[in-house]
Structure formats: structure tokens, C-alpha cells
C-alpha positions in Angstrom: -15.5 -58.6 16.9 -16.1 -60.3 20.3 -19.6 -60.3 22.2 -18.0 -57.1 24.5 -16.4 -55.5 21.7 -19.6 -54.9 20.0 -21.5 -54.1 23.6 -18.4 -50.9 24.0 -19.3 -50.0 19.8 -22.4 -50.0 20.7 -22.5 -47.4 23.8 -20.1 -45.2 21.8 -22.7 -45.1 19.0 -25.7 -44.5 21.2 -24.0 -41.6 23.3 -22.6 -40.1 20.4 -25.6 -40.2 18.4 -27.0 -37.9 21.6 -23.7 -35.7 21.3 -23.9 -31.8 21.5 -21.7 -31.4 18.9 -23.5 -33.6 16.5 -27.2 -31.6 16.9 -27.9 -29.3 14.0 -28.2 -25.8 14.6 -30.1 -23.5 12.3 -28.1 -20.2 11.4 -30.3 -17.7 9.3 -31.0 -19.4 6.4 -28.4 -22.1 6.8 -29.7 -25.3 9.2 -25.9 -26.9 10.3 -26.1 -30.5 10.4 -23.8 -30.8 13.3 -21.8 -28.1 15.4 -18.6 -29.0 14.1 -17.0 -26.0 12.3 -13.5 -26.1 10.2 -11.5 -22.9 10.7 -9.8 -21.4 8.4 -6.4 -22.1 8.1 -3.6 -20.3 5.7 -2.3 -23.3 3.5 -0.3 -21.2 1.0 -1.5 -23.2 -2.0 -2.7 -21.0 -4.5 -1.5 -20.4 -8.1 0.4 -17.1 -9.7 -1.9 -14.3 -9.0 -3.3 -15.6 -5.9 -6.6 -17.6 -7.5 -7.2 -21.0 -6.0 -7.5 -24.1 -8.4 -8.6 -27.6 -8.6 -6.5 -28.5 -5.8 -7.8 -26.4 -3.4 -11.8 -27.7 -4.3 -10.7 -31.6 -3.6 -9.3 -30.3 -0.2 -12.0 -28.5 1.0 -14.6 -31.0 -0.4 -13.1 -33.5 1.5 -13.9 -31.7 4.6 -17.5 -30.7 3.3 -19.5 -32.9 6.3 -18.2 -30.4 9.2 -21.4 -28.1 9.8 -19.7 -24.9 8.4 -16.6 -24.6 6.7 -14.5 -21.2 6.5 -12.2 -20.4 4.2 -8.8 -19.6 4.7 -7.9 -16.3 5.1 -8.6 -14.3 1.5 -7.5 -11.0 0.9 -9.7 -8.4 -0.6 -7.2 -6.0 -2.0 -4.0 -6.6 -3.2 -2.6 -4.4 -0.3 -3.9 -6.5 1.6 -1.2 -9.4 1.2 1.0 -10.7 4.0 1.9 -13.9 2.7 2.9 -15.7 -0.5 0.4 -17.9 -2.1 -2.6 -16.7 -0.2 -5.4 -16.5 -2.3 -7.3 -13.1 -3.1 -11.2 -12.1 -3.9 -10.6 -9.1 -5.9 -9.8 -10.4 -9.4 -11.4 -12.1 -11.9 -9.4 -15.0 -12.1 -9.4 -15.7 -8.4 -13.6 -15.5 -8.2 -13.7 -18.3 -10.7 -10.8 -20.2 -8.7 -13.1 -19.7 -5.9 -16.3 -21.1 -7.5 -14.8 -24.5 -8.3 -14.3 -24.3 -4.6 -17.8 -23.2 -3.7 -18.9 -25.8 -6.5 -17.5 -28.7 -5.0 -17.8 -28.1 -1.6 -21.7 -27.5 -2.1 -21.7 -31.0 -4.7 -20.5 -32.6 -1.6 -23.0 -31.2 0.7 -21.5 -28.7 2.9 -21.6 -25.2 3.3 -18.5 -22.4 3.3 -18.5 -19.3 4.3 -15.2 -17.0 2.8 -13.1 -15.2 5.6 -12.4 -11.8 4.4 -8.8 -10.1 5.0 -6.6 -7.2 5.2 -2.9 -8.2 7.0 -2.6 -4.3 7.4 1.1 -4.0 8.7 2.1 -7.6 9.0 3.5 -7.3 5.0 6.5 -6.4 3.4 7.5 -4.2 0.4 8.1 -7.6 -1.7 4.6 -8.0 -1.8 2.8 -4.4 -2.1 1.7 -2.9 -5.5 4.8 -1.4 -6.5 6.7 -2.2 -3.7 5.1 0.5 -1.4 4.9 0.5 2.3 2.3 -1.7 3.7 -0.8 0.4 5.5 -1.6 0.5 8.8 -4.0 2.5 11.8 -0.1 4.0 12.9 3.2 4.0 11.4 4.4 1.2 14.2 6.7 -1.6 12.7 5.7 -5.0 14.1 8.0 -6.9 15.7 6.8 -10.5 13.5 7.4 -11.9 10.1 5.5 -12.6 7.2 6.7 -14.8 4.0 7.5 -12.7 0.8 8.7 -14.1 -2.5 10.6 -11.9 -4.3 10.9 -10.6 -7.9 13.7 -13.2 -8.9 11.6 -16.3 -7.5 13.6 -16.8 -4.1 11.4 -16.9 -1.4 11.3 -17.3 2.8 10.2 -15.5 6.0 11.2 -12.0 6.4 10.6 -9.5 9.2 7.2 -7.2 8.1 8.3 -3.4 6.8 7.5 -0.5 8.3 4.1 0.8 7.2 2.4 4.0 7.4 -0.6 5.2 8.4 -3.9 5.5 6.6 -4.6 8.9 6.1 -8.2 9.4 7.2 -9.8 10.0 3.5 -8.6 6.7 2.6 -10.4 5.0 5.1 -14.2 4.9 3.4 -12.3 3.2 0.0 -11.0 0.9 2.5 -14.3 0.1 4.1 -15.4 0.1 0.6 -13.5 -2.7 -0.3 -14.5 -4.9 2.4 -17.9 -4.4 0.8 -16.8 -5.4 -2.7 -14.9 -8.0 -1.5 -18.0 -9.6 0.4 -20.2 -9.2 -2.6 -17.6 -11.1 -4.7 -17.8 -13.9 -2.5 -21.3 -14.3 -2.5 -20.4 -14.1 -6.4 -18.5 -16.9 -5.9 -20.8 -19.3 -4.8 -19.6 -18.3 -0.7 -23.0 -18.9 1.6 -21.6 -15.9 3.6 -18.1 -14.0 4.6 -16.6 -14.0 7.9 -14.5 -10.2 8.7 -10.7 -11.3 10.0 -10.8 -8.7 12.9 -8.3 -11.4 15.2 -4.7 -12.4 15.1 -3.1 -8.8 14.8 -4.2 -7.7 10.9 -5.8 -4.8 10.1 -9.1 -4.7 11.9 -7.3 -6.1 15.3 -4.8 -3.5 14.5 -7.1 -0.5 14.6 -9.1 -2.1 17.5 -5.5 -2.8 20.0 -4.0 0.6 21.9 -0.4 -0.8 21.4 -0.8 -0.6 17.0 -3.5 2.2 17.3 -2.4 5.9 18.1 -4.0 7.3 15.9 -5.3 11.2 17.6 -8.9 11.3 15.3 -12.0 9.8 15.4 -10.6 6.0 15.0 -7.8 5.9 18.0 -8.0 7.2 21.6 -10.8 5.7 23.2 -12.4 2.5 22.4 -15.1 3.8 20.8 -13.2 5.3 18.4 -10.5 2.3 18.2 -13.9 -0.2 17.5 -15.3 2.7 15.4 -13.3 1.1 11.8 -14.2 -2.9 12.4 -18.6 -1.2 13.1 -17.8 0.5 9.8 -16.6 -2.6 7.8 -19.5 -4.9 9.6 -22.5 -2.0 8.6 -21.3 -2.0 5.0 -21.0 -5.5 4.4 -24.3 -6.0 6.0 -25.5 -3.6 3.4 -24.0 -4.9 0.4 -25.0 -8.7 1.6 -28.2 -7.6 2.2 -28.7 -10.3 5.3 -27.1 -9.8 8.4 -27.3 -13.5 8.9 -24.6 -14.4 6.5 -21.9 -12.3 8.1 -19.7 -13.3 11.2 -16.9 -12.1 12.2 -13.2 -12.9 14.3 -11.9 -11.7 17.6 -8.8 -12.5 19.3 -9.0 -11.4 23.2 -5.9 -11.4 24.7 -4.2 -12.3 21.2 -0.6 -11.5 21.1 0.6 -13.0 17.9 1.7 -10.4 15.5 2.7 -8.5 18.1 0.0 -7.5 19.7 -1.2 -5.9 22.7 -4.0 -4.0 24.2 -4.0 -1.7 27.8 -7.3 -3.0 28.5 -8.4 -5.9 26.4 -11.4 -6.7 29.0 -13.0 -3.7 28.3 -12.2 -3.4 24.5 -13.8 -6.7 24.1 -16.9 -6.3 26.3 -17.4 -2.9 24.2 -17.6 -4.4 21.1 -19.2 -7.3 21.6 -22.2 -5.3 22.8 -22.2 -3.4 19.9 -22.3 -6.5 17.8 -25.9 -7.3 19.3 -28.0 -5.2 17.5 -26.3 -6.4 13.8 -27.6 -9.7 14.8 -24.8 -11.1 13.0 -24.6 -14.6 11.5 -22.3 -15.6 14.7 -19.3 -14.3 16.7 -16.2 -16.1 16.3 -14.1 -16.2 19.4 -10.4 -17.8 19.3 -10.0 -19.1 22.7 -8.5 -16.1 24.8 -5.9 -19.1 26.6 -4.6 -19.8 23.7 -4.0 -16.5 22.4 -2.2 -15.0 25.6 -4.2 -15.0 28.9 -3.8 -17.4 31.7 -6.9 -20.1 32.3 -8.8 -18.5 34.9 -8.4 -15.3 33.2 -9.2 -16.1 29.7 -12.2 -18.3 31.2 -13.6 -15.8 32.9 -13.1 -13.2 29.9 -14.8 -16.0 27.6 -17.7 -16.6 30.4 -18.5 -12.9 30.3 -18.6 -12.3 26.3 -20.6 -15.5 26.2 -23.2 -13.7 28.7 -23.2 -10.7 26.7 -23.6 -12.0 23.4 -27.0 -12.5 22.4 -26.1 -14.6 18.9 -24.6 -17.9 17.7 -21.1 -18.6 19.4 -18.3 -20.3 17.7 -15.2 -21.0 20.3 -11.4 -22.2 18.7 -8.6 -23.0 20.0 -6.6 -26.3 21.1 -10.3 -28.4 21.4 -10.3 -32.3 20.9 -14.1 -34.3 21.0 -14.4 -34.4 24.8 -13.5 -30.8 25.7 -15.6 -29.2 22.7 -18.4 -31.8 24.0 -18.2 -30.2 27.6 -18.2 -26.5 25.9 -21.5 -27.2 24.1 -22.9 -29.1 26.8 -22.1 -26.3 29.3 -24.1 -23.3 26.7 -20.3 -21.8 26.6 -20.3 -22.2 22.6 -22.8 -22.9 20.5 -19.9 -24.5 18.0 -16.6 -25.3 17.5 -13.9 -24.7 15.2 -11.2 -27.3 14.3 -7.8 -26.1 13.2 -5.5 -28.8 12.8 -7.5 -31.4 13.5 -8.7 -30.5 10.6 -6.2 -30.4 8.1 -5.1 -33.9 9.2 -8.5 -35.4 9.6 -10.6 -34.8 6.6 -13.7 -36.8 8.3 -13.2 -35.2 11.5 -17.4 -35.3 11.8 -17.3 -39.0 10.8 -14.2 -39.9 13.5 -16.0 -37.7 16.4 -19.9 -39.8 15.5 -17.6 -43.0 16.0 -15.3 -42.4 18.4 -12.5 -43.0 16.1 -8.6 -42.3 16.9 -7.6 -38.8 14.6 -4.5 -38.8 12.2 -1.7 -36.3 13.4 -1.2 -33.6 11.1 2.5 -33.4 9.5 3.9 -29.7 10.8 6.3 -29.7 7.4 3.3 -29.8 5.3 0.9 -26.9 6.8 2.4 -24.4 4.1 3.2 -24.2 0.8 3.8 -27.5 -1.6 1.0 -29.6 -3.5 -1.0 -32.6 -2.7 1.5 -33.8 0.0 0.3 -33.2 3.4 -2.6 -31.5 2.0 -5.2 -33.9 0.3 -3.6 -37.2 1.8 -4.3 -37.6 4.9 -6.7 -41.0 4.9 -10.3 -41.5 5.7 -11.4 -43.5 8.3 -13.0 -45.4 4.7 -9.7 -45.6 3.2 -7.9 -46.9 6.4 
């Protein structure tokens, strides 16, 4: 290394040992080393009956230095299945798949909190206890797909069924099981549970006027369209016993799924209020331009929500080191979450600390499969 060579390493080191995103950040009982979250990102890698294995604990250990990691996407009822290979929390099998998970991720260092999931109508028949309609706030059909693997092994996208509509003495069992499934995670070694109330599954579903309209006390206004996801937050809180290890997922402006809302401004602003005096663990945002608004929209949207939330921010959504740097910097999050970065870049912390160039992830590898494209991707140690 020449004399000016070291003189650049060493000005990268210096300012990025001063970096917002490498600051710890205490969170209830948790104390993040750094601000660098890894979201949680469907890999479709589970075994038969939905229960992660060994596999899936080297993968997340790998990524164990990021200051919170969240799980993929976990259902916590078998109706609540959109996808083959996702895993579950509801059986047995699947919380002891789970703690070799927790296990190694905690061996390593890090800390993981389990994102907790209902698809609602994004499913299909193939992949509903006895082939039954999936459930949803309205009997709308969503125009999106989901991947089903049927009964004779073939498998592949396939536009999602029609559901029905939860009848309104099946919604406390249904709250119910967010509960169960939260305390089942905290059985399984989890440090907390993140509710999935973004990206156009269940909770989003009941929260959005275009999938909610529904005449009784959960559709109409937004009170009673926020009134389900309040529900599901107050019971977990209960069951968890500590407010502080429960966050939870919005998706302003989201469209995927096919979703939409008449007035996603003031749906949003509503229930982020209301999410104040939980004094949740944090409020997890996926950046509203990348989930359908224009820039100065969605900015001004995020600017607002920031203002009115009182707790720990996480922001996702499209970031690389210098734009995340200027949201932290700024006060507009408090952390960020890494998607694909992530899965490409298992020492994304070590790469951001050192100003190192990041691996691109390999599209053809994000679902389904085994090691390839999944535990491979090289350190900056290895390289």
C-alpha cells in the first residue's frame, strides 16, 4: 500500500468510526451495537411442515453483527400461508427449528427479533387446511399471485383465490393467535416479534379502504379499519409482558398485493398516533417511494410520521451507506433496514465500518433452493 493509499484508509476509518449508523442505540432492554438492521426477507427455505433447519441458523448467523436482525416473514397459523416453504411458529417442530436459529444467531452475538404473519387473502386453496378458501377483512379477490405447491409435488406461481370474509366472532381467535404466536417466539429464543401490518397481508388488508368493506365495527372509518391491527398490538403486548419487545410494519402508499387506500395520509397519521402511548419497541416504516408515492410525496408523508412518532424509527427501502448515513444524520430514522444488501452481503456492518465495495445479490437465487445463493456469498475475510 503506497504512502497515499494508507492516508485515504485512513480518513475512511476515522469518519466511519464517527458514522451515524455505526452508534449504538439502546432499545428497551436490548443496547444495538450499531443502527444497521437486516429486514426480513422471504427466502422460501424451510423443510416439509414449514420448520426451519440448520441451514437457515448458518444464514442468519452469518449476518448476526447487523444491530437487529428480523426474521423473515413467519406465519402464526396455518391459514395464514401464502407461500411454499415459508416457515411457521405454531407447531412444535417449527419452534425447535427456530431455536437452532435463535441459538446461533445469539452464539454469534446478535440479536433477532421474529416477524409475525398472516398473508390473509394473498393464498390459494393449494395451501389452506383442507383446501378452503383463504380469509380475509372482505370477500375481494386480489389481483397478485402467490406460490402454491400442490398435492402431487408440482409447484409455481399461481394467481391468489378468492377468499371470504372473517365473520366477526372469528376475529378475537384470530387476535388470539397473534398472541400465541408471539409467546412462541419468545419460546424460541426470539428477543422480541415484529406484527407484519405492511405489504398487503392481513393486517394491511383490514387497515386499506380498497380490501376493507366491511359495514361493522372493523371497516368504514379509520378508526374502525385500524381498530383489528390496535387489537393484535394490545394482546401481544399482554402476552409479551414488555411493550419494548414489540414493533411492528407499515407500508404507506404500498401497492403491492394490490393494494390501495382513499386516503392513505390520513390512515397513516391515525395510526401512528395511536401507536404512541404502546410505547412500542420501534415503528418500522418501508419507505413510502418505494412502495408507490412519488418523492416529494412519500418525503413529506415520511417527514410527518417521523414528527408524530414519539419512539425508535426504522426506515427501508432501496438505502445504500451514504443515503442511510444522511437519514440518521438528518433525525429522519433512527435505523435502517437492509433488504438485499443483505442477503448478498453477509458483513454488510463490517463493508459499511470500511468503506468496502458490496457483492450483488443473484435475483435467481432469492427463493427457494439450498445453500446456493443463500449462505455463499463471500466475506470481505474470505475475499
Amino acid at each position: 500500500m503506497t504512502a497515499s493509499q494508507r492516508f485515504v484508509a485512513l480518513n475512511v476509518e476515522i469518519e466511519m468510526a464517527h458514522s451515524a449508523q455505526l452508534q449504538p442505540l439502546s432499545m428497551g432492554a436490548l443496547t444495538l451495537p450499531n443502527r444497521i438492521v437486516m429486514a426480513p426477507l422471504t427466502r422460501q427455505r424451510s423443510q416439509p411442515g414449514n420448520v426451519p433447519y440448520a441451514l437457515n441458523a448458518e444464514y442468519y448467523a452469518q449476518r448476526a453483527s447487523a444491530g437487529l436482525i428480523i426474521s423473515e416473514a413467519t406465519q402464526i397459523c396455518p391459514e395464514g400461508q401464502g407461500y411454499a416453504w415459508t416457515p411457521g411458529i405454531h407447531s412444535p417442530e417449527q419452534l425447535a427449528g427456530w431455536r437452532l436459529v435463535t441459538d446461533a444467531v445469539h452464539n454469534a452475538g446478535g440479536r433477532m427479533f421474529a416477524q409475525l404473519w398472516h398473508v390473509g387473502r394473498i393464498s390459494h386453496t393449494a395451501l389452506q387446511p383442507k383446501q378452503q378458501a383463504p380469509v380475509a377483512p372482505s370477500a375481494i379477490q386480489a389481483n397478485a399471485q402467490c406460490y402454491v405447491q400442490y398435492a402431487d409435488g408440482s409447484h409455481g406461481m399461481a394467481a391468489t383465490s378468492l377468499p371470504r370474509a372473517l365473520k366477526l366472532d372469528e376475529l378475537p381467535s384470530l387476535v388470539a393467535s397473534y398472541a400465541q404466536a408471539a409467546s412462541n417466539a419468545l419460546d424460541a429464543g426470539f428477543d422480541g416479534v415484529e406484527i407484519h401490518a405492511a405489504n398487503g397481508y392481513l393486517l394491511d388488508q383490514f387497515l386499506a379502504s380498497g380490501s376493507n368493506q366491511r359495514t361493522d365495527a372493523y371497516g368504514g372509518s379509520v378508526e374502525n379499519r385500524a381498530r383489528l391491527i390496535l387489537e393484535v398490538l394490545d394482546a401481544v403486548i399482554a402476552r409479551v409482558g414488555d411493550s419494548r419487545k414489540v414493533g411492528i410494519r407499515l407500508s404507506p402508499y404500498g401497492t403491492f398485493n394490490d393494494m390501495h387506500d382513499d386516503n392513505p395520509e390520513q390512515t397513516h397519521r391515525y395510526l401512528v398516533e395511536q401507536l404512541n402511548s404502546r410505547q412500542l419497541g420501534y415503528l418500522h416504516i418501508n419507505r413510502p417511494d418505494w412502495t408507490g408515492a412519488g418523492s416529494e410525496q412519500a418525503a413529506a408523508l415520511l417527514k410527518e410520521l417521523r414528527g408524530l412518532y414519539q419512539g425508535v424509527l426504522i426506515v427501508a427501502g432501496g438505502f445504500d451507506a451514504i443515503t442511510a448515513e444522511q437519514f440518521i444524520a438528518e433525525g429522519t430514522a433512527d435505523l435502517i433496514a437492509y433488504g438485499r444488501a443483505y442477503i448478498a452481503n453477509p458483513d454488510l456492518v463490517e463493508r459499511i465500518s470500511q468503506g468496502a465495495a458490496w457483492n450483488e445479490p443473484d435475483a435467481n437465487t432469492f427463493y427457494g433452493g439450498d445453500a446456493l445463493g443463500y449462505t455463499d456469498y463471500p466475506t470481505l475475510a474470505a475475499s
